[in-house]
N, C-alpha and C positions, 0 to 999 in steps of 0.2 A: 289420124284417127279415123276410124271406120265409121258409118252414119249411124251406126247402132249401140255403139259405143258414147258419142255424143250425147245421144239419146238422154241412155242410161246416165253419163253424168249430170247432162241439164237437169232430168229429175231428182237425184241422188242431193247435188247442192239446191236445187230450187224447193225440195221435200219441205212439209207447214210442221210435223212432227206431231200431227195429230194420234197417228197409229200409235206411236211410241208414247205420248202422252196417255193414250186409255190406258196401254199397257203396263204405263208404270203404275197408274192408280188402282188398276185391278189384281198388280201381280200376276200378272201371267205373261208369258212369251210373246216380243211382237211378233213373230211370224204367224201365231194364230190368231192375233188381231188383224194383220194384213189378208192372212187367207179369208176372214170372215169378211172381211169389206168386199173384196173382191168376189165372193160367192155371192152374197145380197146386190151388188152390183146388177150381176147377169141374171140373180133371178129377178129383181124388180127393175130390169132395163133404164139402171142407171141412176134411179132418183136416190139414195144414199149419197149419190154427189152434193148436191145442198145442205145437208146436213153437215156431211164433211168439209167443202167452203166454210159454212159459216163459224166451225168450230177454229178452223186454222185463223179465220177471219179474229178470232175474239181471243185466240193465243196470241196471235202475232200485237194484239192490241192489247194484251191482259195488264199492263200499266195502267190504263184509262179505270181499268174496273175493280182494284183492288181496294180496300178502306185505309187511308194512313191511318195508322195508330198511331199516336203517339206515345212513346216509350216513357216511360216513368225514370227519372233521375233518381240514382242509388245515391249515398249518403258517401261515395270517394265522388263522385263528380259534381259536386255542389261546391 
């Protein structure tokens, strides 16, 4: 494999899914979530990075943050 092909794979499987995550929730395209990160990126020289970390940060962790409910028992499982 080529170094740039590498590349491309480290990040492809090392990706947090945060893009695709806004994307699903707002319904729209992720390429136009991707392209928006990436424009905000270069115009604010980078600091949408932190932001981005910490969201991968709290998906990759969203176990920790979710509330058990507990499910109510129907009248065949009693």
């Amino acid at each position: 494999m080529r170094t740039i092909q590498k590349i491309v794979f480290f990040f492809e499987m090392r990706s947090f899914g945060v893009c695709a995550w806004w994307a699903r929730k707002l319904g729209i395209n992720i390429s136009k979530v991707r392209l928006w990160f990436i424009y905000v990126s270069f115009l604010t020289v980078g600091s949408p990075l932190i932001p981005y970390l910490a969201m991968a940060w709290i998906l990759e962790h969203k176990h920790y943050f979710k509330l058990q409910r507990k499910r109510k028992k129907t009248i065949w499982e009693l």
